[in-house]
C-alpha positions as CSV (number, residue, x, y, z in Angstrom):
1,X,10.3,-61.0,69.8
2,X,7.5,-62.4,67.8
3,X,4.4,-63.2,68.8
4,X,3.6,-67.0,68.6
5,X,0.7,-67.3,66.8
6,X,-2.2,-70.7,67.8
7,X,-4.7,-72.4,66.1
8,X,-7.7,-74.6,67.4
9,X,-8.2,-78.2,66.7
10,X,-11.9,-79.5,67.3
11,X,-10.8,-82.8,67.5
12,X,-8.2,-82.6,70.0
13,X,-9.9,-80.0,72.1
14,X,-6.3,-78.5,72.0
15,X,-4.4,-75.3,71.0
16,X,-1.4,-76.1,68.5
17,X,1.6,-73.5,67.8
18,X,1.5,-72.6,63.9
19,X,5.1,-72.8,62.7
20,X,5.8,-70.3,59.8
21,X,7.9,-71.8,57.0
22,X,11.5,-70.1,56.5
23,X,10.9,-70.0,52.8
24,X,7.7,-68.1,52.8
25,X,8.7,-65.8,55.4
26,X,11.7,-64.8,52.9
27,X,9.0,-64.4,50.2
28,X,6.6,-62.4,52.3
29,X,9.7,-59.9,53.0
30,X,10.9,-60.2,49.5
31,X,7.1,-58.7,48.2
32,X,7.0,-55.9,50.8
33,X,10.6,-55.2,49.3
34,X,9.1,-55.1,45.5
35,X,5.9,-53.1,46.6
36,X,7.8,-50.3,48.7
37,X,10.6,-49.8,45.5
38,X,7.6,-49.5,43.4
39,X,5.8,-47.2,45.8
40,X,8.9,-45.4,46.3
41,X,9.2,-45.1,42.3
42,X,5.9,-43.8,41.8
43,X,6.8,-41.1,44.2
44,X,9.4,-40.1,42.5
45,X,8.1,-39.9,39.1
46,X,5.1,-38.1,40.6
47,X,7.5,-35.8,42.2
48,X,9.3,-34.9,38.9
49,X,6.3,-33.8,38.2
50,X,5.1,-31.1,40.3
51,X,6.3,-27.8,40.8
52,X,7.5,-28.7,44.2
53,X,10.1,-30.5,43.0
54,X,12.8,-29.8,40.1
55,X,15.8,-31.4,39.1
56,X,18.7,-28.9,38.4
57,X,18.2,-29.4,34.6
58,X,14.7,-28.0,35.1
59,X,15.5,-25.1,36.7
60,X,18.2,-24.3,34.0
61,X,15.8,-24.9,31.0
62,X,12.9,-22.7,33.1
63,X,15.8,-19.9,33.1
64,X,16.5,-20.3,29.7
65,X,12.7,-20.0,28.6
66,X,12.1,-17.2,30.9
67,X,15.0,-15.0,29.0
68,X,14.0,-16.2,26.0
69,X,10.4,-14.7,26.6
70,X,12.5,-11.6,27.8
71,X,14.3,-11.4,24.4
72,X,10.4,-11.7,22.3
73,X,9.3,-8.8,24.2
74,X,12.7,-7.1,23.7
75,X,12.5,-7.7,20.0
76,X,8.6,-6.8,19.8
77,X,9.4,-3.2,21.6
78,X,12.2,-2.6,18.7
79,X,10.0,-3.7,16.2
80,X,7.3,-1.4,17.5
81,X,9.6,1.2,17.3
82,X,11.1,0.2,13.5
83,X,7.2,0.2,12.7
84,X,6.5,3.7,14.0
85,X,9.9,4.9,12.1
86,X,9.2,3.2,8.9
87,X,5.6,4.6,9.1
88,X,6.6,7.7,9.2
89,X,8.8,7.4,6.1
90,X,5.7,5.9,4.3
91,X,3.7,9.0,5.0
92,X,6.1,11.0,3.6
93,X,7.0,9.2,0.6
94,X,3.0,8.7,-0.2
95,X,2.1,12.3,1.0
96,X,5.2,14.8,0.1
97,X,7.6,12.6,-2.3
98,X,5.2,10.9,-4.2
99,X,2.7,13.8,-4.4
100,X,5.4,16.3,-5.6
101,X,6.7,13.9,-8.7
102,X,2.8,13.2,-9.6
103,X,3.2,8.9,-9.0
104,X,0.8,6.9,-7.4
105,X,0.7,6.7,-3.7
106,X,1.1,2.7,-2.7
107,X,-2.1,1.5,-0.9
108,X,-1.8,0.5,2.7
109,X,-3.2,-2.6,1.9
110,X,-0.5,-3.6,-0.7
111,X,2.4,-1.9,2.3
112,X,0.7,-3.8,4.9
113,X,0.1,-7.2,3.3
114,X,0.7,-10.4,5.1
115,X,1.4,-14.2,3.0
116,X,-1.4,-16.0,2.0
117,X,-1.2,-19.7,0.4
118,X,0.6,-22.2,2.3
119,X,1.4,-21.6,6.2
120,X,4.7,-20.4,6.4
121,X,4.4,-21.1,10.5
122,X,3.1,-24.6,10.7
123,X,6.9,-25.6,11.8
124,X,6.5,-23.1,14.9
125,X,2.9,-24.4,16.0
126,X,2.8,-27.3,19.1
127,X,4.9,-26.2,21.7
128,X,4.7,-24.4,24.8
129,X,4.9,-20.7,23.9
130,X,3.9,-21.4,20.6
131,X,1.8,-18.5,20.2
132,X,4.9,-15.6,21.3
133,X,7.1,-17.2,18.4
134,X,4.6,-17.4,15.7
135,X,3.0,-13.9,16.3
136,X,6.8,-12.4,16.7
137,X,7.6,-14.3,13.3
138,X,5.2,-12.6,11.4
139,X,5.3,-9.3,12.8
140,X,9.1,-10.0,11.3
141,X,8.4,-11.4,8.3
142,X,5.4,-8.0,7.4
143,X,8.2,-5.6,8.3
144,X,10.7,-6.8,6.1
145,X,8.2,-7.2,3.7
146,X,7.1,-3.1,3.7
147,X,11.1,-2.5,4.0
148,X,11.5,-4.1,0.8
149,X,8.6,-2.5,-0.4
150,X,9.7,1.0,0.8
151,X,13.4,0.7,-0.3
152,X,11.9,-0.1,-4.1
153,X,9.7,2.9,-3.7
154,X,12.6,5.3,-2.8
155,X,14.4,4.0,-5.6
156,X,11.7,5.1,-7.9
157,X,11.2,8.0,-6.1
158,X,15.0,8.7,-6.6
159,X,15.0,7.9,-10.2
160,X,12.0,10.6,-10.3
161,X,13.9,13.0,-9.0
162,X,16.7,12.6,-11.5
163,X,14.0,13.4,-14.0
164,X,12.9,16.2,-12.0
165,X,13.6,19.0,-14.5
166,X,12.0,17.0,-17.4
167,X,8.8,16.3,-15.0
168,X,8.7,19.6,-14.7
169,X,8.8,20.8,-18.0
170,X,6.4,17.9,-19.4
171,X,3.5,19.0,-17.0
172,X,1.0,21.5,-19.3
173,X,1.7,24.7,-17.2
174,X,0.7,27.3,-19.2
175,X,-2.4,29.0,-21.3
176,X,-2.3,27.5,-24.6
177,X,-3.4,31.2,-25.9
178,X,-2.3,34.2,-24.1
179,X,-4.4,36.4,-22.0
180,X,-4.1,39.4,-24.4
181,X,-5.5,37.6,-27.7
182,X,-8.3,36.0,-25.8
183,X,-11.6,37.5,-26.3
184,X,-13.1,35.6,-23.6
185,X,-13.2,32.7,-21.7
186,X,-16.1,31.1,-23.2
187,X,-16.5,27.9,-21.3
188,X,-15.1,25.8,-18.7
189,X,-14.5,22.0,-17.6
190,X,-17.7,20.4,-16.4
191,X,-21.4,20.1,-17.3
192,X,-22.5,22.8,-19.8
193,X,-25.4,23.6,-22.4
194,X,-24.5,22.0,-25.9
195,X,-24.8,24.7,-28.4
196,X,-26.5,22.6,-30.9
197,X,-28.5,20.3,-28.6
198,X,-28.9,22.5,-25.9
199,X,-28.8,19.4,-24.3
200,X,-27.1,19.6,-20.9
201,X,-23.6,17.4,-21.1
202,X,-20.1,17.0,-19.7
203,X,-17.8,19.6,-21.5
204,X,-14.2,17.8,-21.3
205,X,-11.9,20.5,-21.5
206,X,-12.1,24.4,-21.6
207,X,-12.6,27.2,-25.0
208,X,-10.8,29.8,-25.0
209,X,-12.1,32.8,-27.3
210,X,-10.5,34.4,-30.0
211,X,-10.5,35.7,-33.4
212,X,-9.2,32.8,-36.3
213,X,-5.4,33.0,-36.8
214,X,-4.2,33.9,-32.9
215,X,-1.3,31.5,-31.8
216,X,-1.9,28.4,-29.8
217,X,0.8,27.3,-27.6
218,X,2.2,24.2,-26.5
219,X,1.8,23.9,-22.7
220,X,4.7,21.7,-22.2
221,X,7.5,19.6,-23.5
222,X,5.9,16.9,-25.4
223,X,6.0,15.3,-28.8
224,X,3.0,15.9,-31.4
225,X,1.2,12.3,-31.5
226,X,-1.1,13.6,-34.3
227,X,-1.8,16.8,-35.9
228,X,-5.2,15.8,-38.2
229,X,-8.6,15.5,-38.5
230,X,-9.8,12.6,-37.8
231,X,-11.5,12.5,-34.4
232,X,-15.0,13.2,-34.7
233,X,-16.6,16.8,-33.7
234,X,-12.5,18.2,-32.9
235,X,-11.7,19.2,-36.8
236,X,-8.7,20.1,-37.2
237,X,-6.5,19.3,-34.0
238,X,-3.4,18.2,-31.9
239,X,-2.7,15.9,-29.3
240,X,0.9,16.4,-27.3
241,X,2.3,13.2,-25.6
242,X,3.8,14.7,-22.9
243,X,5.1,11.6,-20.8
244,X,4.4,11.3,-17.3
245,X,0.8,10.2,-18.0
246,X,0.0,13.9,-19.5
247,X,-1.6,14.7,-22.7
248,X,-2.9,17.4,-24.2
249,X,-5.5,18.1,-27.0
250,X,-5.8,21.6,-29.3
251,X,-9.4,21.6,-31.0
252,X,-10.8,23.6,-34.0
253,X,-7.6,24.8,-35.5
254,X,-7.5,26.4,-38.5
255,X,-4.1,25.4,-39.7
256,X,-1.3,23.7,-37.9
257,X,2.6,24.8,-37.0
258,X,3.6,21.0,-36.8
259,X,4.0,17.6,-37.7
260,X,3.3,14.4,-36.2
261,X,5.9,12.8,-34.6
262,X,7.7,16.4,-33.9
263,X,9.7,17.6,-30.9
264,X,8.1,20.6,-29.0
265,X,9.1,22.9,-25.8
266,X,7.2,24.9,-23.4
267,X,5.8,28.4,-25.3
268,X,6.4,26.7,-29.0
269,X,3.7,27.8,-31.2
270,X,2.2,24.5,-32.7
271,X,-1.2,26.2,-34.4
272,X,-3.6,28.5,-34.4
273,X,-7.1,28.9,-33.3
274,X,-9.9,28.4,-36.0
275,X,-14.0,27.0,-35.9
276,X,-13.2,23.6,-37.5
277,X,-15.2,20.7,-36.7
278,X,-18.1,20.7,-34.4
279,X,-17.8,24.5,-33.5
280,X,-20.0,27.4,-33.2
281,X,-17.7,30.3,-33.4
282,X,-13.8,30.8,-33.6
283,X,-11.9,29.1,-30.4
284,X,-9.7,27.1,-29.3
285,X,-10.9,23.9,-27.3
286,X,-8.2,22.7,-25.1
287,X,-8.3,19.5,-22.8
288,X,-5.9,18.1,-20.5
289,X,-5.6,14.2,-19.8
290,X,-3.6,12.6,-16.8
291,X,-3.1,8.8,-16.9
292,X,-5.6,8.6,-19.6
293,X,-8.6,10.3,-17.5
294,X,-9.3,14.0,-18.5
295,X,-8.7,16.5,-15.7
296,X,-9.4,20.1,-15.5
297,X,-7.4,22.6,-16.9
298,X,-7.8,25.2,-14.6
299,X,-5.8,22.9,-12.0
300,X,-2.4,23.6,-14.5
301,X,-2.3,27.7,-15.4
302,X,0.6,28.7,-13.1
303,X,3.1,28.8,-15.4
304,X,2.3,32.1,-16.6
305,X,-0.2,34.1,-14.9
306,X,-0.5,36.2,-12.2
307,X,-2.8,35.2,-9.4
308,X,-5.3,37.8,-9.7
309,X,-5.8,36.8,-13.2
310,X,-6.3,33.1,-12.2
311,X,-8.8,34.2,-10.0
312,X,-10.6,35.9,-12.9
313,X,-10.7,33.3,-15.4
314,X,-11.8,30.7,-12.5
315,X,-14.5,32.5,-11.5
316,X,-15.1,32.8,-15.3
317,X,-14.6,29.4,-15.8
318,X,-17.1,27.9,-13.5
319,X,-20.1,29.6,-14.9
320,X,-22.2,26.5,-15.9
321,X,-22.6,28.6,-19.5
322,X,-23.4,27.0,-22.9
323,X,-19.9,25.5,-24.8
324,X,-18.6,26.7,-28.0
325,X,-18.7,23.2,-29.1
């Protein structure tokens, strides 16, 4: 039972009984009512949001993210492996393939290239794991890249090989004067004495001594770009296209064998060896040129010497000496 609840009246000198009206005692209960189910609501909501407490749905999507961070580190252990595989055939192709059929070796850089411009990932960015998707995305998105780039490469690589006997036959292989009508090897590629400045200077190619008349050879299949003499301090001279980047110039010649725009083989004879031009004595000056750089000669005599006499006319050939021309 209630307690009855009294006030004081000074007037009186009395104690009077306070009565409670029915209609506020239904409001006072209706207010504790509205302030526990709020109470109670906040609670909840606070509840919802805790780890202590999960809803069924929760715990489903929680599964479902923690197997899908299963499958990214699934997929990024493949694509390890895919890398280590395709990196392997990208040594080969730059270091055996490409190297054997004389192309260009494609530059890490260029295999390994990511997308620059606008950000491909911005539709990935703002969520939760964020980070795992967008670094898994591109690791993707490279790889395919350097597949495509690798499949292209094979395909050149494969036309290549097709062309393999031509290759073969274009590269300038041989002396272009053989061993038994040289005099001498008179002067090598590299820096040599001028014989008219006796200024020391680059020497492009190498002269090969012999008496006027002696055969020059073509050192590979090629067709004769010019046969003239027009280029200063060469005289009378040839240059074979050859394809594959090669070509090769004949100096000083006395008289040619052929015509501009003229097929030749391997071994055809296409002049012979004179002192036109800027020469000093009777030889033949012979450069080689790869990709439009000259290269030395010496790299290319294995088409028709023995090993002991490569030896010789190296050793021969890399006395810094003075030039013919």
């Amino acid at each position: 039972m209630a307690k009855a609840k009294y006030y004081y009246d000074p007037e009186k000198l009395a104690f009077h009984k306070i009565k409670t009206k029915k209609g506020k005692k239904i409001g006072v209960v209706l207010l504790f009512l509205v302030a526990s189910g709020l109470f109670g609501f906040l609670c909840f909501v606070a509840l919802l949001n805790t780890p202590f407490f999960e809803t069924p749905k929760d715990r489903l999507l929680t599964r479902e993210i923690d197997y899908m961070k299963i499958q990214y580190e699934l997929l990024n252990r493949k694509s390890a492996l895919m890398e280590e595989a395709l990196g392997s055939v990208e040594d080969r192709d730059n270091n055996v393939y490409r190297t054997y059929f004389n192309s260009t070796p494609i530059p890490e850089e260029q295999r390994k290239a990511g997308f620059g411009g606008v950000n491909r990932y911005k539709s990935l960015e703002g969520f939760d794991n964020s980070q795992l998707v967008t670094n898994t995305t591109k690791r993707l998105d490279v790889l395919a890249k350097e597949l495509v780039i690798q499949s292209k490469s094979l395909d050149e690589i494969a036309g290549l090989a097709k062309d393999k006997e031509k290759l073969l036959s274009a590269i300038p292989a041989i002396q272009p004067v053989k061993n038994e009508d040289l005099r001498m090897m008179a002067s090598g590629f590299g820096y040599r004495t001028d014989p008219f400045t006796k200024v020391r200077k680059f020497h492009a190619g190498m002269d090969f001594s012999s008496r006027t008349g002696t055969l020059v050879y073509a050192t590979g299949d090629g067709i004769v770009e010019r046969a003239d003499n027009t280029a200063s301090g060469y005289g009378n001279h040839i240059v074979l296209r050859h394809g594959y980047g090669y070509q090769t110039l004949y100096g000083h010649l006395s008289k040619y064998a052929v015509r501009a725009g003229q097929k030749v083989k391997r071994g055809d004879v296409i002049g012979y060896v004179g002192s036109t031009g800027r020469s000093e004595a009777p030889h033949l000056h012979y450069e080689v040129h790869k990709n439009g750089e000259v290269v030395n000669p010496l790299n290319f005599y294995y088409g028709n010497i023995s090993a002991k006499e490569y030896i010789l006319i190296s050793k021969l050939a890399n006395q810094e000496n003075q030039s013919l021309d």
